[in-house]
The first five atom37 places (N, CA, C, CB, O) and aatype in JSON, in Angstrom:
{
  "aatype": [20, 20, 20, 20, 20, 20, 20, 20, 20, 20, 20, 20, 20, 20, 20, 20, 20, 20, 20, 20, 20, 20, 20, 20, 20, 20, 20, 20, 20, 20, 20, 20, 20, 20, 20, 20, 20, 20, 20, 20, 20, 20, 20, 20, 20, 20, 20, 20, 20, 20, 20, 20, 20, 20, 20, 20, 20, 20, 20, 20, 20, 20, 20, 20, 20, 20, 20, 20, 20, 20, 20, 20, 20, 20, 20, 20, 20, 20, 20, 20, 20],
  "atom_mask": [
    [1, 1, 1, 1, 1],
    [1, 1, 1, 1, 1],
    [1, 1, 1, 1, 1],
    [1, 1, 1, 1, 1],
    [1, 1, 1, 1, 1],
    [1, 1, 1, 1, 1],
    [1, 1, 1, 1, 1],
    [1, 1, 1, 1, 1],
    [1, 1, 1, 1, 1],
    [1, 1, 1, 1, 1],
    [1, 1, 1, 1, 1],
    [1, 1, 1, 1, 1],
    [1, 1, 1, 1, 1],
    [1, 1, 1, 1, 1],
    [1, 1, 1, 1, 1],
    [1, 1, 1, 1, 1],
    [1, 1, 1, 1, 1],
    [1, 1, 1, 1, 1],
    [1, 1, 1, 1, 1],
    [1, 1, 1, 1, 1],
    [1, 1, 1, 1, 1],
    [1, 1, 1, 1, 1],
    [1, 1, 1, 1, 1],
    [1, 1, 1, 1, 1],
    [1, 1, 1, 1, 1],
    [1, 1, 1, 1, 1],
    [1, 1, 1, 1, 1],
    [1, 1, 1, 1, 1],
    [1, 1, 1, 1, 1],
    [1, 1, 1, 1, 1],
    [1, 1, 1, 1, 1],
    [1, 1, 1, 1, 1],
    [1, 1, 1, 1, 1],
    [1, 1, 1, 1, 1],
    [1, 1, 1, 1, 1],
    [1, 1, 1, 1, 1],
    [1, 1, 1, 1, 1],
    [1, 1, 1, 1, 1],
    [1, 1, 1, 1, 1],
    [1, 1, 1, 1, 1],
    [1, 1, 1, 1, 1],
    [1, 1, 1, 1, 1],
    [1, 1, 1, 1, 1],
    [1, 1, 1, 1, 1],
    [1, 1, 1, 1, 1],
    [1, 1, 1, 1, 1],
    [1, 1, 1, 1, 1],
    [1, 1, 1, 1, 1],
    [1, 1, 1, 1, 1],
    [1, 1, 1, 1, 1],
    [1, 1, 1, 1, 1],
    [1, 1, 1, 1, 1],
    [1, 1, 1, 1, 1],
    [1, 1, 1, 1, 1],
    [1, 1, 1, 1, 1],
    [1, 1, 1, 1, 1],
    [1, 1, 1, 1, 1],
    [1, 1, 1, 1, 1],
    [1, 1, 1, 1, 1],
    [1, 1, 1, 1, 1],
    [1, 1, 1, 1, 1],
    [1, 1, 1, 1, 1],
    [1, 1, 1, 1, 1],
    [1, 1, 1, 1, 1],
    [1, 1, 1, 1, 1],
    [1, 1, 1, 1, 1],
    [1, 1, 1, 1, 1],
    [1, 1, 1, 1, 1],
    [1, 1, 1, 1, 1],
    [1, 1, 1, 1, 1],
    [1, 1, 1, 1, 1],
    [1, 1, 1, 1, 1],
    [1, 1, 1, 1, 1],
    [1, 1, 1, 1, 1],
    [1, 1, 1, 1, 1],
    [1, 1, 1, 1, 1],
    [1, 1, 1, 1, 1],
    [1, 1, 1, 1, 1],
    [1, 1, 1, 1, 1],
    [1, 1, 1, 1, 1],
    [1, 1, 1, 1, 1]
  ],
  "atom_positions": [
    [[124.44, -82.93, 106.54], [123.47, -82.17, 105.77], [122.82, -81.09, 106.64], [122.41, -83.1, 105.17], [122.35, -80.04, 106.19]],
    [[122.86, -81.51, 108.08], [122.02, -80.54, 108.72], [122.91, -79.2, 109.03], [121.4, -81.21, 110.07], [122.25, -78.27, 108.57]],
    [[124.05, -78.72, 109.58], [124.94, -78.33, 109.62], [125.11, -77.56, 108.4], [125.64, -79.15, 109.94], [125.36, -76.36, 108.46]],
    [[124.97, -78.26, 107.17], [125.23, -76.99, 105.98], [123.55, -76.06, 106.02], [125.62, -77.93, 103.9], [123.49, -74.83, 106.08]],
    [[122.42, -76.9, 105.97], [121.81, -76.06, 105.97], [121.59, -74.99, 106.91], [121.13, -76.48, 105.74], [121.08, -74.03, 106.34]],
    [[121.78, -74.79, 108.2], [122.28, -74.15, 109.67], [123.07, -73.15, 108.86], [123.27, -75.24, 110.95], [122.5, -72.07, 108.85]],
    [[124.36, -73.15, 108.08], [125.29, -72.86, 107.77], [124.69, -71.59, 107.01], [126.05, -73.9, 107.21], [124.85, -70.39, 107.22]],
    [[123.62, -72.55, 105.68], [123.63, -71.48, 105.14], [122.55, -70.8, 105.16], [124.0, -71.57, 104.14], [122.36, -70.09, 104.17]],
    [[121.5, -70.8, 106.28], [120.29, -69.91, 106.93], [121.4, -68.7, 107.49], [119.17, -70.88, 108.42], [121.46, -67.58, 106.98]],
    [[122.11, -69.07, 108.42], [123.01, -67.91, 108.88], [123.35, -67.35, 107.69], [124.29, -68.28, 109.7], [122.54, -66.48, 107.36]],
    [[124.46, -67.55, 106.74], [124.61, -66.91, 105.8], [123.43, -65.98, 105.42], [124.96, -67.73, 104.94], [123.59, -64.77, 105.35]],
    [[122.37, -66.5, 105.21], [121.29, -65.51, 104.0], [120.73, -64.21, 105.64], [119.1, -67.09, 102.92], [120.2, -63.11, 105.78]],
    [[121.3, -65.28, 106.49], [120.65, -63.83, 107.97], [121.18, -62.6, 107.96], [121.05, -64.12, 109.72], [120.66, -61.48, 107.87]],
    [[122.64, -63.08, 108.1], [124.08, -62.08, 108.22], [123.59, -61.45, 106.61], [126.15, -63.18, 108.34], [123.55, -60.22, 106.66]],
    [[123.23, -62.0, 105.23], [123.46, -60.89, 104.01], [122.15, -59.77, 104.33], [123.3, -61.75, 102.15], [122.18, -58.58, 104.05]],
    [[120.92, -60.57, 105.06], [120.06, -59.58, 105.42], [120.14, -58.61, 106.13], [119.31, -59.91, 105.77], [119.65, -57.54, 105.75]],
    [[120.72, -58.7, 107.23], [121.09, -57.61, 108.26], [121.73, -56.7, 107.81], [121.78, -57.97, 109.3], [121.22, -55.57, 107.81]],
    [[123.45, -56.98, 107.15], [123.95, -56.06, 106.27], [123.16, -55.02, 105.23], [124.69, -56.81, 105.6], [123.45, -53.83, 105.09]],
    [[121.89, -55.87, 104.39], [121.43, -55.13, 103.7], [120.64, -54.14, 104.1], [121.02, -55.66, 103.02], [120.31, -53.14, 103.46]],
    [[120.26, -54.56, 105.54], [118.86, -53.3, 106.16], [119.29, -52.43, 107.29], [117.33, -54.12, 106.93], [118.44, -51.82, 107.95]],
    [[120.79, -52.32, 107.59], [121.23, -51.82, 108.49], [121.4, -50.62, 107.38], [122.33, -52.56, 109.35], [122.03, -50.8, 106.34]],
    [[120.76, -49.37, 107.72], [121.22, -47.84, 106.83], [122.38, -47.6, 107.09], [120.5, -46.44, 107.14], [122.72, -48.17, 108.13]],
    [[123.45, -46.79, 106.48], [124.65, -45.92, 106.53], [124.66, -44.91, 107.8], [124.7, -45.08, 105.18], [123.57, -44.47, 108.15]],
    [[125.6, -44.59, 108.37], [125.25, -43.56, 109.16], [125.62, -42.13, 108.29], [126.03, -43.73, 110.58], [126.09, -42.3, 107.17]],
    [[125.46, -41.0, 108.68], [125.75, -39.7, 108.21], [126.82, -39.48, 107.61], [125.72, -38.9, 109.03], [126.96, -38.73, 106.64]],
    [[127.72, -40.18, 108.2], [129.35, -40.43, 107.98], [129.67, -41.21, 106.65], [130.02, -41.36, 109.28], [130.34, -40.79, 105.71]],
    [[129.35, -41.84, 106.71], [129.03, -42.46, 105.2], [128.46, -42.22, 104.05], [128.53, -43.22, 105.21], [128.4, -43.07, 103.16]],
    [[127.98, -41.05, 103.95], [127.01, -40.82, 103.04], [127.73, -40.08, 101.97], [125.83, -40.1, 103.61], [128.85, -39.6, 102.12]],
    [[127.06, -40.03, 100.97], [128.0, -39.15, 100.19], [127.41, -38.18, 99.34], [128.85, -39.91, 99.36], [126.23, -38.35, 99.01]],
    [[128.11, -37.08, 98.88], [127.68, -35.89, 98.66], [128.16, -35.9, 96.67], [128.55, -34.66, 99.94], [129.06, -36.51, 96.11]],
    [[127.13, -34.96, 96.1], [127.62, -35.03, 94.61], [127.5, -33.8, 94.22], [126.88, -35.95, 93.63], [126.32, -33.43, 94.18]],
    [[128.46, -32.83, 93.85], [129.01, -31.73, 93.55], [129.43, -31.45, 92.17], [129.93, -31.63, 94.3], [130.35, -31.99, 91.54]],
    [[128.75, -30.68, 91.87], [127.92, -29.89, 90.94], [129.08, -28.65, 90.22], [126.48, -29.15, 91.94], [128.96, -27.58, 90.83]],
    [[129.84, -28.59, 89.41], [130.54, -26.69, 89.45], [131.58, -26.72, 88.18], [131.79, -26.14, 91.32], [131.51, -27.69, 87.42]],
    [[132.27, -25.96, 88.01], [132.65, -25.36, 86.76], [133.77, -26.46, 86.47], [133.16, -23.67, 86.85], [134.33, -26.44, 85.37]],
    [[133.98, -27.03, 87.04], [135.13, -27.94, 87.27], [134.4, -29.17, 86.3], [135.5, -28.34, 89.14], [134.62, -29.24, 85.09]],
    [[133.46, -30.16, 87.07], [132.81, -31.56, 87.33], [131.43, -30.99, 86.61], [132.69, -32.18, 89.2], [130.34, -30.58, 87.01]],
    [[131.76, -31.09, 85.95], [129.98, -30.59, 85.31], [128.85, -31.59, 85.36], [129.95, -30.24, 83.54], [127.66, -31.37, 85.53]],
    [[129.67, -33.13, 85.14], [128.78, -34.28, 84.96], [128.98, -34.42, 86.55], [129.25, -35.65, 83.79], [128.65, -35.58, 86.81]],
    [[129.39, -33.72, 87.77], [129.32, -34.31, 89.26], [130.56, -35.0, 89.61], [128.14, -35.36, 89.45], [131.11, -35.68, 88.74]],
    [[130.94, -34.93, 90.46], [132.36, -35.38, 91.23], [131.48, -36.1, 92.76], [133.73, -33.57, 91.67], [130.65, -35.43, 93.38]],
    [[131.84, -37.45, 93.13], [131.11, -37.83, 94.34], [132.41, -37.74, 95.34], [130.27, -39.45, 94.24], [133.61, -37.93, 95.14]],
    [[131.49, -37.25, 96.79], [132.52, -37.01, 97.5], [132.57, -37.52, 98.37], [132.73, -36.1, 97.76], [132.3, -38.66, 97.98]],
    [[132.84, -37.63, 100.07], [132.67, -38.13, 101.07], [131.95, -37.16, 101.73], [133.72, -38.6, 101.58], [131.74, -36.19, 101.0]],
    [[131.31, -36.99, 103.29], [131.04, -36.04, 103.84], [132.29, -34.97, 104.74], [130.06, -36.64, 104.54], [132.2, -33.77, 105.0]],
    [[132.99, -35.56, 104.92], [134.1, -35.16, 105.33], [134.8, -34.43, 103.92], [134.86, -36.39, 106.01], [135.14, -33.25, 104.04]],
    [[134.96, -34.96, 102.9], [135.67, -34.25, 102.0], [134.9, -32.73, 101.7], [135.82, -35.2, 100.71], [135.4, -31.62, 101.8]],
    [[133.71, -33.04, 101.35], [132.71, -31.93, 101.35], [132.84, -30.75, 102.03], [131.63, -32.33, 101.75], [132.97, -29.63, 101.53]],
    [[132.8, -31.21, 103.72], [133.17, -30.28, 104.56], [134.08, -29.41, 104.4], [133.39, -30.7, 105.43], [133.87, -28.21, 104.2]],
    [[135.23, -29.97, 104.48], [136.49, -29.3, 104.06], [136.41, -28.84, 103.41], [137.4, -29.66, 103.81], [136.33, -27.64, 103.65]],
    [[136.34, -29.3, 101.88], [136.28, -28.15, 100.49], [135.12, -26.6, 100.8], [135.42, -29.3, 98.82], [135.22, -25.45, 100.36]],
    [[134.12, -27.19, 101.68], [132.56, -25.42, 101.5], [133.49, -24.92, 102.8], [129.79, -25.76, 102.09], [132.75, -24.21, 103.48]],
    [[135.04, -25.02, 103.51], [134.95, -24.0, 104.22], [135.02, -22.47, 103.94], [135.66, -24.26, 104.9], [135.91, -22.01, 103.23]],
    [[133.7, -21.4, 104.73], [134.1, -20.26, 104.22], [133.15, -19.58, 102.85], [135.56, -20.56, 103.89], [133.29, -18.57, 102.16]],
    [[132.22, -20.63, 102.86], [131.07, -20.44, 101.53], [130.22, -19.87, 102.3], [130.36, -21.82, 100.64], [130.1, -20.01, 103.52]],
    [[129.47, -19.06, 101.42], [128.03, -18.73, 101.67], [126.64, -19.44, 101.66], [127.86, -17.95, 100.96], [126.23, -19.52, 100.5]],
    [[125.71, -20.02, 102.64], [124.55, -20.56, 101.59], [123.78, -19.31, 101.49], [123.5, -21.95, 102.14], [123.46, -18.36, 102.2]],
    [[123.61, -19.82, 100.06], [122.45, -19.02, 99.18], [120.76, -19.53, 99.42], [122.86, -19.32, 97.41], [119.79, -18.82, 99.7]],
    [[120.83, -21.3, 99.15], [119.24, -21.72, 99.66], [119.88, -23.05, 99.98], [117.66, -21.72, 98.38], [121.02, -23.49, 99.79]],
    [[118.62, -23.64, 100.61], [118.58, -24.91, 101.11], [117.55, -25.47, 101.29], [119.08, -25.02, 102.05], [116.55, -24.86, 101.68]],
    [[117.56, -26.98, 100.99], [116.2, -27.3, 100.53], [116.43, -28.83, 101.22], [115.85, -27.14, 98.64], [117.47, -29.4, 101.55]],
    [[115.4, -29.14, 101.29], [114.94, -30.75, 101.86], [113.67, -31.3, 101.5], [114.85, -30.85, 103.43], [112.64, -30.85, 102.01]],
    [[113.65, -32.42, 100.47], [112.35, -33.2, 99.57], [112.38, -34.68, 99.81], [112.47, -33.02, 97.78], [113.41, -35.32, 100.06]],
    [[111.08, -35.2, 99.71], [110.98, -36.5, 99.24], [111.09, -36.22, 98.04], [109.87, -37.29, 99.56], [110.85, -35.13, 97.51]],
    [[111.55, -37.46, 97.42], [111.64, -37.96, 96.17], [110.75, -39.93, 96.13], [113.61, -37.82, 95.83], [110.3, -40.7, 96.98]],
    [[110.9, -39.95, 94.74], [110.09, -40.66, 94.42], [111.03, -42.42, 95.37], [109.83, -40.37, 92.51], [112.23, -42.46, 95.65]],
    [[110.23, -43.34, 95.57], [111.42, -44.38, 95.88], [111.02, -45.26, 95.47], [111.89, -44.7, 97.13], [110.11, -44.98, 94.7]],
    [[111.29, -46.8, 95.57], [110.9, -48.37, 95.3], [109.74, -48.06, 96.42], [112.27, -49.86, 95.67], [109.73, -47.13, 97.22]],
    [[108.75, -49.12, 96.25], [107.43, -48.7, 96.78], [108.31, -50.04, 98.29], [105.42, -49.18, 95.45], [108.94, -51.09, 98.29]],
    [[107.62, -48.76, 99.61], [107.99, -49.41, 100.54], [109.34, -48.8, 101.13], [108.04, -50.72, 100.11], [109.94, -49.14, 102.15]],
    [[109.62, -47.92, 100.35], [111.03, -47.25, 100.97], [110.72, -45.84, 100.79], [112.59, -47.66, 100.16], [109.79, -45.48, 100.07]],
    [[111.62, -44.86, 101.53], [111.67, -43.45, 101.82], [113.11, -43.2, 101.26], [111.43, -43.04, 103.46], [114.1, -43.86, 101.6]],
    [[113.1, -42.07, 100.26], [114.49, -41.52, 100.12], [114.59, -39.72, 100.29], [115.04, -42.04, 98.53], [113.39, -39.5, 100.46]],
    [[115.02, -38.83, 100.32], [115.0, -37.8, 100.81], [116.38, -37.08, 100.15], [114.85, -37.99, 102.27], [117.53, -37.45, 100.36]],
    [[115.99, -36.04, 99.38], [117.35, -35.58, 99.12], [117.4, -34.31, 99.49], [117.8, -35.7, 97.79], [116.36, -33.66, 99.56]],
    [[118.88, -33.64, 99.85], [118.56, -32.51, 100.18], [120.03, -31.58, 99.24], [118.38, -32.46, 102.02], [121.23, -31.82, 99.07]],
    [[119.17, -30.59, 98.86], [119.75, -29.3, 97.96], [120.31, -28.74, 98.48], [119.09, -28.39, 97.4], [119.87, -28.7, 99.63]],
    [[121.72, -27.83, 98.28], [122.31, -26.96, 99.16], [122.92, -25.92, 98.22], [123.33, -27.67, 100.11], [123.49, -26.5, 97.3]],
    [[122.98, -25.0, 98.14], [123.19, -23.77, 96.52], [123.96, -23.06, 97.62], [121.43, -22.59, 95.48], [123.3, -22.68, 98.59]],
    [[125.88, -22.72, 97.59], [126.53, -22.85, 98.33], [127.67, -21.64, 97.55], [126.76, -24.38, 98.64], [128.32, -22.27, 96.71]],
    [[128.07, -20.3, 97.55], [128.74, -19.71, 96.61], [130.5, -19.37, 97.42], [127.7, -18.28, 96.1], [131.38, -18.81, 96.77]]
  ]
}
C-alpha cells in the first residue's frame, strides 16, 4: 500500500511540473489571418517564418490581455504586407 501511494504522489508531481513548465518560443504558435484562411490557419513559428519571407511590417504591437486571475498572457499583433 505504501509503494502505490509513493507511486502515485510522483505521478500527480511529474503531471504538475509538465503543467507549469511554459513552452519555449519554438513552440509557440502563430494564427494567420488573410484572403486565403479567413477563419485563421494555426501555424508553427518556423512555418511562419518561412512563409513572411520578404514582407513588409506595416505595425506592430505588444498587449496584455485579460487572463485566469493569477496568470499573465500577452499577445502580440504584427500587420505584415
Amino acid at each position: 500500500m505504501r509503494s502505490f501511494i509513493i507511486i502515485t504522489v510522483l505521478s500527480a508531481l511529474a503531471a504538475c511540473y509538465g503543467a507549469a513548465v511554459l513552452p519555449s518560443e519554438d513552440e509557440m504558435v502563430t494564427i494567420i489571418y488573410d484572403d486565403k484562411s479567413p477563419n485563421g490557419i494555426i501555424m508553427s513559428r518556423a512555418d511562419f517564418d518561412a512563409r513572411s519571407q520578404g514582407w513588409v511590417l506595416l505595425s506592430e504591437a505588444n498587449d496584455l490581455i485579460p487572463a485566469v486571475e493569477g496568470q499573465v498572457q500577452s499577445i502580440r499583433m504584427v500587420y505584415r504586407a
